[in-house]
N, CA, C and O atoms as a GROMACS GRO file, in nm:
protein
  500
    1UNK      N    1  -1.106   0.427   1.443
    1UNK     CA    2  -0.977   0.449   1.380
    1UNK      C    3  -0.885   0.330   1.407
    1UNK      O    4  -0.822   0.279   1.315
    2UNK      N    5  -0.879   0.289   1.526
    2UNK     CA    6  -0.802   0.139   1.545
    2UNK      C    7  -0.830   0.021   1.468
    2UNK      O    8  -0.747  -0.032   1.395
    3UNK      N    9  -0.959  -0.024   1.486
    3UNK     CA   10  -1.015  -0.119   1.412
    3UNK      C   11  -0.948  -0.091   1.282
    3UNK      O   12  -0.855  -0.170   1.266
    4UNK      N   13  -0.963   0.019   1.152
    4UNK     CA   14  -0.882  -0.019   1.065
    4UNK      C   15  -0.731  -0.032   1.002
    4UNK      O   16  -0.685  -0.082   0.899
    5UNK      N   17  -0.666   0.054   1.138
    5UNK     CA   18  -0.535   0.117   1.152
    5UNK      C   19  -0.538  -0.090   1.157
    5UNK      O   20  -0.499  -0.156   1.061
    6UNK      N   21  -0.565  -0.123   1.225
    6UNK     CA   22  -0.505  -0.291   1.302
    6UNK      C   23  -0.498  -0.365   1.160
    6UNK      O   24  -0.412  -0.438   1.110
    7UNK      N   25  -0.628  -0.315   1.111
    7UNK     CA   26  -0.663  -0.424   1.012
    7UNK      C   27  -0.606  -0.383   0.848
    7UNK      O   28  -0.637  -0.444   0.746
    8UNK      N   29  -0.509  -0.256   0.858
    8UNK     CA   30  -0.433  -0.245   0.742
    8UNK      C   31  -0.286  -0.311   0.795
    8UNK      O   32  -0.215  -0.372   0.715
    9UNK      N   33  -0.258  -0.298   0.895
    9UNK     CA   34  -0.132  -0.339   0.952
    9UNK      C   35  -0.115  -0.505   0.936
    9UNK      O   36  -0.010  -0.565   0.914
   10UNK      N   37  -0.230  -0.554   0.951
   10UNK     CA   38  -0.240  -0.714   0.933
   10UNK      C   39  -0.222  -0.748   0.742
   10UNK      O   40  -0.157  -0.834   0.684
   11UNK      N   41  -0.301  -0.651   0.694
   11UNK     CA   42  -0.332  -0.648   0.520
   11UNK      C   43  -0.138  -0.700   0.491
   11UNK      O   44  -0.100  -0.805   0.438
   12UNK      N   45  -0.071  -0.618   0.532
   12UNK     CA   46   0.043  -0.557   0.521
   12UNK      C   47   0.140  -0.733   0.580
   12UNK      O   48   0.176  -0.820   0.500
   13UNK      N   49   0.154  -0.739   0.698
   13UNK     CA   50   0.188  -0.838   0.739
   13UNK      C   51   0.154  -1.026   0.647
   13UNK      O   52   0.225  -1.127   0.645
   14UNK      N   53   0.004  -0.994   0.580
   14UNK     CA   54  -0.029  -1.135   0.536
   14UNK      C   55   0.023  -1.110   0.396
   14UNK      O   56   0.091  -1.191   0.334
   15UNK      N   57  -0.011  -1.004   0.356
   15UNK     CA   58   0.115  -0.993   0.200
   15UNK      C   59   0.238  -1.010   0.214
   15UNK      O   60   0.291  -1.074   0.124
   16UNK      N   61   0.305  -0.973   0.298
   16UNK     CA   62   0.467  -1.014   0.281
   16UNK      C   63   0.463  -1.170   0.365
   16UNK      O   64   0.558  -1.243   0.337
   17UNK      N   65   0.370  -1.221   0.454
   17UNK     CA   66   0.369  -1.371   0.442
   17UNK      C   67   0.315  -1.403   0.338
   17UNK      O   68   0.339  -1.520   0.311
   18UNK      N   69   0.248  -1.350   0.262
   18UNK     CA   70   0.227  -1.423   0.114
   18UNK      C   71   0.097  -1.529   0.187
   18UNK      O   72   0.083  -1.650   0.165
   19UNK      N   73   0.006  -1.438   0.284
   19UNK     CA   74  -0.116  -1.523   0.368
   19UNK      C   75  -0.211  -1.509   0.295
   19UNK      O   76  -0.297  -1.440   0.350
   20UNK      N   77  -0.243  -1.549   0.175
   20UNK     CA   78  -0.410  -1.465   0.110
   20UNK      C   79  -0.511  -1.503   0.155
   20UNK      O   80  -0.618  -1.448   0.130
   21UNK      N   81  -0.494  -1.629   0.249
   21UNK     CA   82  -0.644  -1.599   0.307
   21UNK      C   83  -0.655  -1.557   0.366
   21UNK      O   84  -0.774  -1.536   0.387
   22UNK      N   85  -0.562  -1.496   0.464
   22UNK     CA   86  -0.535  -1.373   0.593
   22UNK      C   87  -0.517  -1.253   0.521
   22UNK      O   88  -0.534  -1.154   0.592
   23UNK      N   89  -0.479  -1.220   0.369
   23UNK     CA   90  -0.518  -1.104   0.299
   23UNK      C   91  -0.664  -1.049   0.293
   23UNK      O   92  -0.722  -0.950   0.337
   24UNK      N   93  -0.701  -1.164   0.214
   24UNK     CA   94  -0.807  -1.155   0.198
   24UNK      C   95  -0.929  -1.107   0.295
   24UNK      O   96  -1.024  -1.046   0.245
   25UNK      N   97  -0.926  -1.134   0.431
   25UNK     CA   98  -0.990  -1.108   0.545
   25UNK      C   99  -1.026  -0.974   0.568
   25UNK      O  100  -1.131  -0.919   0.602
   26UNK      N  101  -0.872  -0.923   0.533
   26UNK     CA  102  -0.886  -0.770   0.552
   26UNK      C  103  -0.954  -0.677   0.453
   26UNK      O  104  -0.961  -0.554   0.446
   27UNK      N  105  -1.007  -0.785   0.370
   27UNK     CA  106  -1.048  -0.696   0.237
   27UNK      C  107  -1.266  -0.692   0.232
   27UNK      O  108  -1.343  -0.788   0.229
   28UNK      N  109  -1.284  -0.612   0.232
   28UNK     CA  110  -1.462  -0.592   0.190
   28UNK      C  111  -1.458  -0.668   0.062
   28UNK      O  112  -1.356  -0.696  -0.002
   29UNK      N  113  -1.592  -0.699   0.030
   29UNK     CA  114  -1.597  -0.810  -0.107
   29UNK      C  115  -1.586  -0.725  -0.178
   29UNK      O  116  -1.507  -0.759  -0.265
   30UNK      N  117  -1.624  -0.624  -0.194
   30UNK     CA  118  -1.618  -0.511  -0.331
   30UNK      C  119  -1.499  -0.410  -0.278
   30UNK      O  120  -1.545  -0.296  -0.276
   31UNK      N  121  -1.375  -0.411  -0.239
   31UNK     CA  122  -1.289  -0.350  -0.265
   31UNK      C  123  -1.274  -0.315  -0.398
   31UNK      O  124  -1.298  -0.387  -0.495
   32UNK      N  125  -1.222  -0.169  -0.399
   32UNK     CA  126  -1.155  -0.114  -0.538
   32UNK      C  127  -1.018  -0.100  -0.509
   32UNK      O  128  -0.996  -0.032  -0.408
   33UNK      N  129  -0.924  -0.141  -0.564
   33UNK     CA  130  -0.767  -0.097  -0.600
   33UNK      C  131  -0.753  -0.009  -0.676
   33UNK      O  132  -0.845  -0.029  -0.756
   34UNK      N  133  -0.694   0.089  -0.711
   34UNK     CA  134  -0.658   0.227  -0.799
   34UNK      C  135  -0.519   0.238  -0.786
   34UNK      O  136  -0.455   0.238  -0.681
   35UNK      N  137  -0.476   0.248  -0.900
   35UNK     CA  138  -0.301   0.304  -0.932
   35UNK      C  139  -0.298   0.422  -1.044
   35UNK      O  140  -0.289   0.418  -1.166
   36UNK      N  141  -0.311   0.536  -0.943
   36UNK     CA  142  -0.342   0.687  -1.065
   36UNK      C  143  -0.192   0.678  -1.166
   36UNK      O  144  -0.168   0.757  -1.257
   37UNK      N  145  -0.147   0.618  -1.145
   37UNK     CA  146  -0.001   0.669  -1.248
   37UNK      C  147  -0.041   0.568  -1.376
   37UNK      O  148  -0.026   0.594  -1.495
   38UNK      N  149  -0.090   0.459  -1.324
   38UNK     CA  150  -0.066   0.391  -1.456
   38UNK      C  151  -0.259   0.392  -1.490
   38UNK      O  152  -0.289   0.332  -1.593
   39UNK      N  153  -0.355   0.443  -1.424
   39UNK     CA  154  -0.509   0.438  -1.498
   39UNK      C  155  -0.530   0.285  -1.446
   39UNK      O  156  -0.629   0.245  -1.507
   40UNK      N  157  -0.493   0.207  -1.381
   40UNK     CA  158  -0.572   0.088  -1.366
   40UNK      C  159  -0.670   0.094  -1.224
   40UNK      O  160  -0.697   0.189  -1.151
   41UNK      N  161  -0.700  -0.010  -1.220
   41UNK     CA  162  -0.848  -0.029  -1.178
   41UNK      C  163  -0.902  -0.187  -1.155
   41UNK      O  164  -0.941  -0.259  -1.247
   42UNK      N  165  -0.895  -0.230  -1.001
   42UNK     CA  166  -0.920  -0.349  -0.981
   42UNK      C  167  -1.033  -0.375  -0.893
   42UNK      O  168  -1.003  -0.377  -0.774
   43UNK      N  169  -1.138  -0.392  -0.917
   43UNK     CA  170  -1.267  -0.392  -0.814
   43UNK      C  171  -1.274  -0.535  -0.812
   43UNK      O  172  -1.250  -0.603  -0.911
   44UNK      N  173  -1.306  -0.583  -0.699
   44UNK     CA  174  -1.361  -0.708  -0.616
   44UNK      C  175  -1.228  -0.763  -0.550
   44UNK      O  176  -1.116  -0.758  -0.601
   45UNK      N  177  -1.264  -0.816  -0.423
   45UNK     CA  178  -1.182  -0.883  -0.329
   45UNK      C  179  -1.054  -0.998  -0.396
   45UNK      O  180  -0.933  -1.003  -0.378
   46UNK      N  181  -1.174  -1.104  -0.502
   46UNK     CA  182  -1.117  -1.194  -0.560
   46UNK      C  183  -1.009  -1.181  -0.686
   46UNK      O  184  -0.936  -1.268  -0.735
   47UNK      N  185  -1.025  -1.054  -0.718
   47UNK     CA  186  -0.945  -1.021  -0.820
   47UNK      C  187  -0.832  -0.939  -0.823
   47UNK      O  188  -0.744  -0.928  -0.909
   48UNK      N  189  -0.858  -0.861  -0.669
   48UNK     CA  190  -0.742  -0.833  -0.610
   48UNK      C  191  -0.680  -0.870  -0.528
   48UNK      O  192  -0.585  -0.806  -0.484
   49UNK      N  193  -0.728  -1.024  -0.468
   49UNK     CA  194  -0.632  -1.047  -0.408
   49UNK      C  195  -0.503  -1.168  -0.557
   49UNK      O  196  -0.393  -1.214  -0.529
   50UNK      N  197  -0.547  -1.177  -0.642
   50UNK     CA  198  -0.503  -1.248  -0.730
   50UNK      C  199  -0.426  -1.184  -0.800
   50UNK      O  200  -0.336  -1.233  -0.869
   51UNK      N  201  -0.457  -1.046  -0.788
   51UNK     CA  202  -0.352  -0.962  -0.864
   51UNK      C  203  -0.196  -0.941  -0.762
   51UNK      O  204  -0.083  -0.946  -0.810
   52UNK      N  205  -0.222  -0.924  -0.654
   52UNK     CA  206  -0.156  -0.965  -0.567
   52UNK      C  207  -0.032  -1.097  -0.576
   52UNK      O  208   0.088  -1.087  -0.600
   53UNK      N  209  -0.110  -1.208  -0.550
   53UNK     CA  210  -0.056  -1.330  -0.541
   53UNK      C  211   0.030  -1.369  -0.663
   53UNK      O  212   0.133  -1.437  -0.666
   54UNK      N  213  -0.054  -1.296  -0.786
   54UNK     CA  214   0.051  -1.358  -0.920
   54UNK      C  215   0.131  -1.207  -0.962
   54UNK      O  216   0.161  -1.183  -1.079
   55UNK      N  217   0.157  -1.120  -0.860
   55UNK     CA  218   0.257  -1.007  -0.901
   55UNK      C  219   0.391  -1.075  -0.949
   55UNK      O  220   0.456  -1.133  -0.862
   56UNK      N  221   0.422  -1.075  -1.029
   56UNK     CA  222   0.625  -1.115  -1.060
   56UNK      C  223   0.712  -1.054  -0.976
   56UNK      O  224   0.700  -0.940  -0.931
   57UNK      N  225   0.813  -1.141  -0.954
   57UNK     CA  226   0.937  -1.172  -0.846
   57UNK      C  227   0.942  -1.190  -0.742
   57UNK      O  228   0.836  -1.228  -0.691
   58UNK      N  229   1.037  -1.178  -0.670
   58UNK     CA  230   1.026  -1.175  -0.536
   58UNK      C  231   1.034  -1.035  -0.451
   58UNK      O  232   1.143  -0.993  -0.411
   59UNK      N  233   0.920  -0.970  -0.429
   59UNK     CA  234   0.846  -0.878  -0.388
   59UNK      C  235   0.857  -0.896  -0.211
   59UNK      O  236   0.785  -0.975  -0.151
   60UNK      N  237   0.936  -0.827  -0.158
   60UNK     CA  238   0.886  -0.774   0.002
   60UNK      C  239   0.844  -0.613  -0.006
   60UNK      O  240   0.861  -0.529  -0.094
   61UNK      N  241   0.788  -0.608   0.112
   61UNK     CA  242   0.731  -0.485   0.181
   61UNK      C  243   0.753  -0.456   0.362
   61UNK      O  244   0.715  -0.540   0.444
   62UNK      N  245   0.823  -0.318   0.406
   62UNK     CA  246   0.799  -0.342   0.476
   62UNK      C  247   0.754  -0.165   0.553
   62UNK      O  248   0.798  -0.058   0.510
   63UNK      N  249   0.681  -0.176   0.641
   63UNK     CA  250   0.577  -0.061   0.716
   63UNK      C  251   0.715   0.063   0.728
   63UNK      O  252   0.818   0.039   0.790
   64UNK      N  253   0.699   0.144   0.682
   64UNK     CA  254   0.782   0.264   0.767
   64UNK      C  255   0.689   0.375   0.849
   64UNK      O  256   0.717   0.460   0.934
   65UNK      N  257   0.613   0.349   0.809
   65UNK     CA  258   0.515   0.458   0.860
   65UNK      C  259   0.336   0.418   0.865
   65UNK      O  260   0.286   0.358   0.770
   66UNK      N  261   0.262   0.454   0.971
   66UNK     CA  262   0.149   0.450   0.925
   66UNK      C  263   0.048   0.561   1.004
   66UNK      O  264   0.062   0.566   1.126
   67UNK      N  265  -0.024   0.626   0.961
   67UNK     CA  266  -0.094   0.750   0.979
   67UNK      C  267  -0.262   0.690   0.961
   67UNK      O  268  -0.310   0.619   0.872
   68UNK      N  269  -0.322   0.747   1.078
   68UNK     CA  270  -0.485   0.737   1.095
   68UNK      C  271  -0.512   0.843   1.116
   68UNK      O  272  -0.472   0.928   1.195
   69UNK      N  273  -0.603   0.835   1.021
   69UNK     CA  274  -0.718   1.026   0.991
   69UNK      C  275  -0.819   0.998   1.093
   69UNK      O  276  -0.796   0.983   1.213
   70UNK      N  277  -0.962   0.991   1.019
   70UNK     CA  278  -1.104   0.987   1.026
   70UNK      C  279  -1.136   0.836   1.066
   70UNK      O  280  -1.074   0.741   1.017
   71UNK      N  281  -1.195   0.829   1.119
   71UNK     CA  282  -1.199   0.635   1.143
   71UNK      C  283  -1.188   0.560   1.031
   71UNK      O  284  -1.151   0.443   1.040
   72UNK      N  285  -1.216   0.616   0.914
   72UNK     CA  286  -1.189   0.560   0.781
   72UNK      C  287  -1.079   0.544   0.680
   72UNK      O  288  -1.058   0.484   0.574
   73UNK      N  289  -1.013   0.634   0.770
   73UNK     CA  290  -0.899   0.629   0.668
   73UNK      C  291  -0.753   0.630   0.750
   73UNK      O  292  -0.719   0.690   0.852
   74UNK      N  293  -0.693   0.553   0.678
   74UNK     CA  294  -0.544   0.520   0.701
   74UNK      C  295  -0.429   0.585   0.561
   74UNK      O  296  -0.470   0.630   0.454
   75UNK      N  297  -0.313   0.575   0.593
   75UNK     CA  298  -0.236   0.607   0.508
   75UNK      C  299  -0.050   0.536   0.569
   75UNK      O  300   0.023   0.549   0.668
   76UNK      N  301  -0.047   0.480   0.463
   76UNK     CA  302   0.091   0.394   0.504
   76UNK      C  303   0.227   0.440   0.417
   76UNK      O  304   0.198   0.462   0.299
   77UNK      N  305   0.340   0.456   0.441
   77UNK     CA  306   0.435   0.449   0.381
   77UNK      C  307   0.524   0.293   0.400
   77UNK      O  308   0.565   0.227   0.496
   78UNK      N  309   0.526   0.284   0.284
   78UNK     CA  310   0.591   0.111   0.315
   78UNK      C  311   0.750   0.144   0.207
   78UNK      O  312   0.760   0.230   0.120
   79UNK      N  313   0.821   0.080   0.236
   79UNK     CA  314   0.942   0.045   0.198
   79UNK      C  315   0.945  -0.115   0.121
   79UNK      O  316   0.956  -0.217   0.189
   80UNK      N  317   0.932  -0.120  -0.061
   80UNK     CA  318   0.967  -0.238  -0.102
   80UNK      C  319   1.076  -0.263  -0.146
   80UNK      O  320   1.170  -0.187  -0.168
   81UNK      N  321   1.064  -0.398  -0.163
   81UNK     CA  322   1.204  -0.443  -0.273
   81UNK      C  323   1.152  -0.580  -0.340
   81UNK      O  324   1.085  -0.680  -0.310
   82UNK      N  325   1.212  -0.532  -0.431
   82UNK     CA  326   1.129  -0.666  -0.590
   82UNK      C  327   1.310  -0.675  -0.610
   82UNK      O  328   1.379  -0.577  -0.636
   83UNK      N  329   1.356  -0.802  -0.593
   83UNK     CA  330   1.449  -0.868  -0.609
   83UNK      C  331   1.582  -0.742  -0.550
   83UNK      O  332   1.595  -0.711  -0.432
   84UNK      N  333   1.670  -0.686  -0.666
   84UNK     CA  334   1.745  -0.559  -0.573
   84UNK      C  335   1.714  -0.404  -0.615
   84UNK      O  336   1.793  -0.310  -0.602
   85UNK      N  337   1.585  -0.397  -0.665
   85UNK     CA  338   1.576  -0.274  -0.638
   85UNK      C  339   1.483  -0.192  -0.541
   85UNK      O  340   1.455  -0.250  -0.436
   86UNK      N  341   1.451  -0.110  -0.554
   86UNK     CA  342   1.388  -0.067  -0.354
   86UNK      C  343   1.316   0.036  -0.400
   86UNK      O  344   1.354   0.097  -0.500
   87UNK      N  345   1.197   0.071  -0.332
   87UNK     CA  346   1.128   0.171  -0.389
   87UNK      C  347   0.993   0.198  -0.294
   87UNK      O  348   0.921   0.104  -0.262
   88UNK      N  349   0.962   0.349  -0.249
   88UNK     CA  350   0.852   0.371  -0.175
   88UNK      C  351   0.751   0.345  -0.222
   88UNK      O  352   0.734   0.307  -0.338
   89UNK      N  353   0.657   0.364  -0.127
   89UNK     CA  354   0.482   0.330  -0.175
   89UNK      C  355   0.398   0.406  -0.107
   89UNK      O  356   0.394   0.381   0.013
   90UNK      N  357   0.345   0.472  -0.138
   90UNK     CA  358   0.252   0.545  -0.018
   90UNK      C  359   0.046   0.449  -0.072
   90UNK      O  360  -0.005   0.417  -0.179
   91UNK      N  361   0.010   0.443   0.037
   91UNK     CA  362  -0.102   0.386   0.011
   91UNK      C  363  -0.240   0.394   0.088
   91UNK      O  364  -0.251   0.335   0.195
   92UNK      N  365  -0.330   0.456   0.043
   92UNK     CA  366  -0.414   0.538   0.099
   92UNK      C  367  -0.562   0.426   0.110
   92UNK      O  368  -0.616   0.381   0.009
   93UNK      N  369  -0.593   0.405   0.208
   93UNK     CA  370  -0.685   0.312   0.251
   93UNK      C  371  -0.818   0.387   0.299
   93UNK      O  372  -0.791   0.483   0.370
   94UNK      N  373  -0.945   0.369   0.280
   94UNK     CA  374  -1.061   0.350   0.353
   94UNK      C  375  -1.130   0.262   0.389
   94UNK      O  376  -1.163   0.197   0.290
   95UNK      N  377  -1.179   0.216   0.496
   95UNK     CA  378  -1.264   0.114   0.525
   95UNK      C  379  -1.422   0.109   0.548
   95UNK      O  380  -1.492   0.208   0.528
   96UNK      N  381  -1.464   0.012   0.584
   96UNK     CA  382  -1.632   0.023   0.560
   96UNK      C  383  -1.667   0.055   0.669
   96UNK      O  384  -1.619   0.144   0.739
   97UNK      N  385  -1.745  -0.008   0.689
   97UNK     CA  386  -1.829   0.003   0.894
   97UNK      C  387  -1.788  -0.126   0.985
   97UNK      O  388  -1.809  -0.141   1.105
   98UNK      N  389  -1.729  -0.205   0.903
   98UNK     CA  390  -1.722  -0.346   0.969
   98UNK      C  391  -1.506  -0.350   0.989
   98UNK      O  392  -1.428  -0.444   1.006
   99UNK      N  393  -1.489  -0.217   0.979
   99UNK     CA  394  -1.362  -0.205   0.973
   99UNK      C  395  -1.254  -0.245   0.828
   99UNK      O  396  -1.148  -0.185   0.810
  100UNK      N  397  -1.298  -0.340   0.745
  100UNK     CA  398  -1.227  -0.411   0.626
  100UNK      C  399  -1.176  -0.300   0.533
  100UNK      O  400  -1.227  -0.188   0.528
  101UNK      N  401  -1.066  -0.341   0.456
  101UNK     CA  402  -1.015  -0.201   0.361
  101UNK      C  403  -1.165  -0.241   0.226
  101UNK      O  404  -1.197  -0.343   0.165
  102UNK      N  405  -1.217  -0.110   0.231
  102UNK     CA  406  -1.290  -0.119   0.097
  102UNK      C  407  -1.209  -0.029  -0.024
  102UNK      O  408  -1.236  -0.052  -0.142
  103UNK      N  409  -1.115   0.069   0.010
  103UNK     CA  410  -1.077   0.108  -0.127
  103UNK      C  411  -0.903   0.115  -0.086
  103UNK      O  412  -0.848   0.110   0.024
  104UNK      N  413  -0.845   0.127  -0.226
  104UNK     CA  414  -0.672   0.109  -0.182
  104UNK      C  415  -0.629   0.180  -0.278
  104UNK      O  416  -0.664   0.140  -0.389
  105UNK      N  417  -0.562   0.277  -0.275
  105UNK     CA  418  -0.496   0.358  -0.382
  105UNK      C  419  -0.377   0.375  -0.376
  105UNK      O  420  -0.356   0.438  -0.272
  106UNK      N  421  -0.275   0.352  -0.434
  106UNK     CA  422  -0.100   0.352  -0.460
  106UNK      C  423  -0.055   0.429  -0.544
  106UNK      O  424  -0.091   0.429  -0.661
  107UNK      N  425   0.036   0.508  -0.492
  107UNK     CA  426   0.144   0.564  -0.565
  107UNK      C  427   0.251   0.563  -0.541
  107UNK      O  428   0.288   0.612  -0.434
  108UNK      N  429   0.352   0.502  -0.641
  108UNK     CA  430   0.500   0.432  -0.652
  108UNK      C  431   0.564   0.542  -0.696
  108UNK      O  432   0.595   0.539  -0.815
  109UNK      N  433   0.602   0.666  -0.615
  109UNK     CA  434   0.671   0.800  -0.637
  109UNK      C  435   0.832   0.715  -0.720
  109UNK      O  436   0.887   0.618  -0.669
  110UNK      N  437   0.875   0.773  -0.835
  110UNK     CA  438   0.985   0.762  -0.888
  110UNK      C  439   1.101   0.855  -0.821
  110UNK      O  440   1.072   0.975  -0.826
  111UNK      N  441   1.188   0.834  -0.778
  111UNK     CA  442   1.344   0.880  -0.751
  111UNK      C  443   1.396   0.983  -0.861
  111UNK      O  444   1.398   0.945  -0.978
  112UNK      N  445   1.434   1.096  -0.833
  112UNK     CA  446   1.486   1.185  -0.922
  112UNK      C  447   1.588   1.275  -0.854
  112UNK      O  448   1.590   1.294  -0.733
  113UNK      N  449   1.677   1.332  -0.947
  113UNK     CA  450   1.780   1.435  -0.896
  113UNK      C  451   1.694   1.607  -0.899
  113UNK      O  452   1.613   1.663  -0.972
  114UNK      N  453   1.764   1.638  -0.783
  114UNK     CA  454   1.674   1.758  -0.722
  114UNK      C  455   1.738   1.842  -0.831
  114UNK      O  456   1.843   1.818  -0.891
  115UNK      N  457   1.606   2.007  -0.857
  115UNK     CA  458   1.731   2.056  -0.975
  115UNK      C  459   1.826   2.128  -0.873
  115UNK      O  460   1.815   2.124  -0.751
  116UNK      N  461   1.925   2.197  -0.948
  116UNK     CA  462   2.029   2.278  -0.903
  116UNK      C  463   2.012   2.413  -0.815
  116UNK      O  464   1.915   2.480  -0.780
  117UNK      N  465   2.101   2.417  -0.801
  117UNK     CA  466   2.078   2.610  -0.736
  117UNK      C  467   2.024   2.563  -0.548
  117UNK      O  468   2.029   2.660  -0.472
  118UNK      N  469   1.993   2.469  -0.502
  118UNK     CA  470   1.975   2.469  -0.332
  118UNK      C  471   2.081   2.379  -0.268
  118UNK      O  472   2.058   2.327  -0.159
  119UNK      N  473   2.215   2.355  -0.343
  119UNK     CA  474   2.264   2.257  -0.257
  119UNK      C  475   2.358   2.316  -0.150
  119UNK      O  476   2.460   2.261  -0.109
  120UNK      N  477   2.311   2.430  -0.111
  120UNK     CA  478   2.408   2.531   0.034
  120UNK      C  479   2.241   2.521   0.087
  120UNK      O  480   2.229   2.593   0.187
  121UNK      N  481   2.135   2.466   0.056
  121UNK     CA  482   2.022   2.451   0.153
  121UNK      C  483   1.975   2.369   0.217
  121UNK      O  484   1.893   2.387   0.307
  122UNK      N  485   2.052   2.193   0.153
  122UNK     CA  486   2.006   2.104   0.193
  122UNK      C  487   2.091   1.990   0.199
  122UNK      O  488   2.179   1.993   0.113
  123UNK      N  489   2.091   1.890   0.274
  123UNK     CA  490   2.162   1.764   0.304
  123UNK      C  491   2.096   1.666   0.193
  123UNK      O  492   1.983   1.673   0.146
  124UNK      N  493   2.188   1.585   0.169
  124UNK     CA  494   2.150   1.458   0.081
  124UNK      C  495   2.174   1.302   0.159
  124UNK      O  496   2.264   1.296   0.243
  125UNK      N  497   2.102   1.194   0.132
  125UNK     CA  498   2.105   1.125   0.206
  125UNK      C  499   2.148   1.020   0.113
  125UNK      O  500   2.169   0.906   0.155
   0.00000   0.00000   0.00000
């Protein structure tokens, strides 16, 4: 569980240095990327780390959270911002035997107003 907990935490660190060959490290050659909201689909190391590198703007990330299951699996909440707007990420990792992320799945939860009728139940932040 450490080995990949370390080695998503580094994934994380060489993307917001913008390190791809220190990205890349952390990645198995046949990684898959998955983004269920929008149906895409990025298999191999080289093509995701490129999808990466040529994302538009100026993109940070940073860790708010990170959770280890099964030795295989991790799960991160990160905090971005693409120029001034800000937005969670939750991102669900497995790794191989050699520790490396082999699969990465994201979901960019959208911001919405809660409906009506609980606001004597709850605080707003």
């Amino acid at each position: 569980m450490t080995e990949l907990r370390e080695n998503v935490e580094r994934y994380w660190r060489a993307a917001e240095a913008r390190d791809w060959t220190a990205f890349a490290g952390t990645l198995a050659e046949d990684v898959v990327y998955v983004l269920p909201q929008t149906g895409e689909r990025i298999s191999g190391r080289e093509r995701y780390v490129r999808f990466n590198r040529e994302y538009p703007g100026d993109w940070h990330a940073r860790i708010e959270r990170v959770v280890a299951g099964p030795p295989d699996q991790v799960v991160t909440w990160v905090r971005c911002t693409v120029g001034e707007e800000e937005m969670d990420a939750l991102s669900f990792f497995t790794g191989d035997a050699s520790g490396r992320i082999s699969t990465v799945t994201d979901f960019w939860p959208e911001p919405y107003e809660p409906p009506t009728g609980r606001e004597h139940l709850v605080e707003r932040s």
